[in-house]
C-alpha positions in Angstrom: 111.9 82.3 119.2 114.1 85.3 118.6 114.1 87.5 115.5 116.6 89.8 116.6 118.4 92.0 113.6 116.4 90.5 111.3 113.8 92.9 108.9 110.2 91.7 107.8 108.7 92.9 105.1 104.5 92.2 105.2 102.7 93.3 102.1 98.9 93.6 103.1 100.1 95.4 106.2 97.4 97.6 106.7 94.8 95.2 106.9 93.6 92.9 110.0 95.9 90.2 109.5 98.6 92.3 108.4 98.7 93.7 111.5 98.8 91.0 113.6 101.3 89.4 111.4 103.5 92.7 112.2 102.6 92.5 116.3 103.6 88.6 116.1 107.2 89.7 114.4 107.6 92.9 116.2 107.2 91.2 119.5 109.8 88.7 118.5 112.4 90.9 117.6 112.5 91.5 114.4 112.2 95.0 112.4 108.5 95.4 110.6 108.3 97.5 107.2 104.6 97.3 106.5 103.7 97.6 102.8 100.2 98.3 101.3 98.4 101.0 99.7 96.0 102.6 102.1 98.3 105.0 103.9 96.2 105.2 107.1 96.1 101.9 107.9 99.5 101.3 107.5 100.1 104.6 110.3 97.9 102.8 112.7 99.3 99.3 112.2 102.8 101.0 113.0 101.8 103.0 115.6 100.2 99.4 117.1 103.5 98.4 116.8 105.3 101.6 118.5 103.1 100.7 121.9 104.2 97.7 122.4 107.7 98.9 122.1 108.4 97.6 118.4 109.9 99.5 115.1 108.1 99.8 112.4 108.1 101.6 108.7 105.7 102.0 106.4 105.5 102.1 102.6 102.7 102.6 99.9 102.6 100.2 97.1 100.7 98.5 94.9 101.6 95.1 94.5 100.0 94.4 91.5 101.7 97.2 89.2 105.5 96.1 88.4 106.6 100.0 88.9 105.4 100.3 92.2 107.2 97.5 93.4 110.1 98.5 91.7 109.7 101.9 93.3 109.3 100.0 96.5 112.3 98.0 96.2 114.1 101.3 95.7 112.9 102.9 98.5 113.5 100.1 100.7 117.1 100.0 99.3 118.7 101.1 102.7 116.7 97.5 104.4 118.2 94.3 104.6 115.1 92.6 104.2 115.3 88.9 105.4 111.6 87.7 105.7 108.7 88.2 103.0 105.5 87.6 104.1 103.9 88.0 101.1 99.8 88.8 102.5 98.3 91.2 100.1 95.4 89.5 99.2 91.6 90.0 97.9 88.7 88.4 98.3 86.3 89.0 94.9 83.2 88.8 93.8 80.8 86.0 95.9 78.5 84.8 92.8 78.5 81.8 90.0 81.3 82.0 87.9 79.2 82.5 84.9 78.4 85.8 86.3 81.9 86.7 87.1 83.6 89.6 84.8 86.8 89.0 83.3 87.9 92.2 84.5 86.8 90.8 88.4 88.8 87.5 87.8 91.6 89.4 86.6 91.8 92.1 89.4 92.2 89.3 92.2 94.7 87.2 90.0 96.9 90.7 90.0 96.6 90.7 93.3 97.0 87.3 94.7 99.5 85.6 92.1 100.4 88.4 90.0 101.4 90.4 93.4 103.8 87.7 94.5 105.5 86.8 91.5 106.5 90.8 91.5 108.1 90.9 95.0 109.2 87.6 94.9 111.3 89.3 91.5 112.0 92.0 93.6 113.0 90.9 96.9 114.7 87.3 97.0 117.7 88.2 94.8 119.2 89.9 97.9 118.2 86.9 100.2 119.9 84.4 97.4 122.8 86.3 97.3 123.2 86.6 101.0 122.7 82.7 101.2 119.7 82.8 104.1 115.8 84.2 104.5 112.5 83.2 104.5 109.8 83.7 102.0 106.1 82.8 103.4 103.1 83.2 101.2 99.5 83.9 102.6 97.9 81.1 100.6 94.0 80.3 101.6 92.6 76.6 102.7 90.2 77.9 99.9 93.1 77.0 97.4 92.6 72.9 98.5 88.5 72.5 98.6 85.4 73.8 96.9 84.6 76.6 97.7 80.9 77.6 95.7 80.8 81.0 94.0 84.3 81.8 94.9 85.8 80.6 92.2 88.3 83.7 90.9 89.3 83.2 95.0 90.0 79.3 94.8 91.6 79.2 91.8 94.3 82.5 92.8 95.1 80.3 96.0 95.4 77.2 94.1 98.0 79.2 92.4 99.6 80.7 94.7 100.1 76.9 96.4 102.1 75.6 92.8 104.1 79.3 92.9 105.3 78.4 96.2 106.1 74.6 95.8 107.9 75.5 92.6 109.8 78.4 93.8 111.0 76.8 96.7 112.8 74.3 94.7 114.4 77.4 92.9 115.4 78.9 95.9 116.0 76.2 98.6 119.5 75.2 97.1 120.8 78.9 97.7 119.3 78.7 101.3 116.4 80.4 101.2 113.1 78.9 102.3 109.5 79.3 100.8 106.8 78.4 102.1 102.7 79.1 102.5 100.8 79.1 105.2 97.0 78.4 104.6 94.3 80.2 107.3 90.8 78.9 107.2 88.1 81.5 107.5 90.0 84.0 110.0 87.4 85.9 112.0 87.4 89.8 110.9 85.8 92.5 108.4 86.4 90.2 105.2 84.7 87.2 106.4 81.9 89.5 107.5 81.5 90.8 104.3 81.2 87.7 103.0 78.8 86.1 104.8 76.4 89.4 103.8 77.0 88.6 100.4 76.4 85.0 100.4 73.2 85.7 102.6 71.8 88.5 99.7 72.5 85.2 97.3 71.0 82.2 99.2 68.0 84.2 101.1 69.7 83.1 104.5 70.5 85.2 107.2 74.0 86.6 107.6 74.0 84.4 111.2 73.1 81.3 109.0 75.6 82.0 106.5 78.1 81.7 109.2 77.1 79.4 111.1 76.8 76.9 107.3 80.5 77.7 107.0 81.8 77.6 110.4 79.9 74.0 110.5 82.9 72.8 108.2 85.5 73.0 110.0 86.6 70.2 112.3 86.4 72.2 115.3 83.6 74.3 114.0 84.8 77.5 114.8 86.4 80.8 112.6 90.0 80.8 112.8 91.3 84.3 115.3 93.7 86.4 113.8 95.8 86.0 116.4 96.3 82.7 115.5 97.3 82.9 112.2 100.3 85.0 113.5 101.4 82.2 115.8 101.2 79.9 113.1 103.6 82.6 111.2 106.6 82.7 113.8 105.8 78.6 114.5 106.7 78.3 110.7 109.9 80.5 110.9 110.7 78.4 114.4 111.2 74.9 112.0 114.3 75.6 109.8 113.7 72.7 107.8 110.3 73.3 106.5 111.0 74.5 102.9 108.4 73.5 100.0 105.4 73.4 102.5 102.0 74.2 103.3 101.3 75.1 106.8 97.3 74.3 106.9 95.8 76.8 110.0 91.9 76.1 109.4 89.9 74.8 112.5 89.9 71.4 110.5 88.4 73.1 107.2 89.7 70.8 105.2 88.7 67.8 107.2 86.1 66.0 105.3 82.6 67.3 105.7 
């Protein structure tokens, strides 16, 4: 698919799947500004961009603070920003939820709903007004199963599932689609540091750990990040899909 003249905006863009998300719409045409707060890894996602002959900017912002975004939409004024991909994300604390902290339960709510609702406010009045764009929200296959001792995780991704499906009938009739896309566990440095933590909670080893989770996916296997960012352009390829959940999880959700 082409996404020639078109500009993506990918919050989370400094992180492993942010960047391939940004290789994915790079290499299809379109124009990458890559948002997130860690100012080096944004430069090196950009510049992994650059090689392979794509155009990328870069912005720091926190997604979770309403004046950052504002100051983001400000400085992002001169873009005519037609794709969201709305990735920030984190992961939380890996224990009981008894033993959660409201202040860790709030931190990835800021993030993962609170985050979205704030450049969703900034950045689809332009796209309802223009009549056309594409929203797509990083949502988890966490959000639709158990998932033990992850619970300030689940629950974020369960919200972030309703946000979409509502706004999407909000936005739809002005001709802008919304939709999530759902990886399964997507092989990288989060995953990893996971699978240490659940291992320092069960008394397994950090292979076990993985191996346990991989075992429930359909294909038994981690999903590559790679091919989350297929998934992404495969999404924007079906302009009917509005209101949907694009499940990308090795069969996660398949029964056990």
């Amino acid at each position: 698919m082409s996404l020639d003249g078109r500009t993506a905006l990918v919050t989370g863009g400094g992180g492993p799947l942010g960047r391939a998300f940004a290789l994915a719409l790079a290499g299809a045409g379109a124009r990458v500004v890559l948002v997130g707060r860690g100012e080096r890894a944004l430069a090196d996602a950009a510049a992994r961009v650059a090689e392979r002959g794509g155009e990328a900017r870069t912005a720091l912002c926190d997604v979770s603070d309403p004046a950052s975004v504002g100051a983001l939409a400000a400085e992002l004024a001169d873009e005519e920003v037609s794709l969201l991909v709305n990735n920030a994300g984190v992961a939380g604390p890996v224990r009981p939820l008894v033993d959660v902290e409201p202040q860790e339960w709030d931190e990835v709510f800021a993030v993962n709903v609170r985050g979205v609702y704030l450049m969703c406010r900034a950045f689809l009045p332009p796209l309802i007004t223009a009549g056309r764009g594409d929203v797509v929200n990083v949502a988890s296959v966490s959000g639709k199963r158990p998932l033990p001792n992850r619970t300030p995780y689940t629950a974020s991704k369960m919200a972030l599932l309703g946000l979409t499906r509502t706004l999407a009938g909000e936005a739809g009739p002005h001709g802008v689609a919304v939709n999530s896309l759902s990886p399964g566990p997507v092989r990288g440095p989060r995953m990893d540091r996971n699978f240490r933590l659940t291992a320092e909670l069960t008394g397994c080893t950090v292979e076990e750990a993985e191996r346990d989770f991989a075992s429930r996916a359909a294909l038994g296997r981690l999903v590559e990040e790679h091919e989350v960012a297929s998934a992404l352009l495969a999404m924007l390829a079906m302009p009917g899909l509005c209101g949907a959940d694009i499940d990308l999880s090795a069969g996660m959700i398949a029964p056990a």
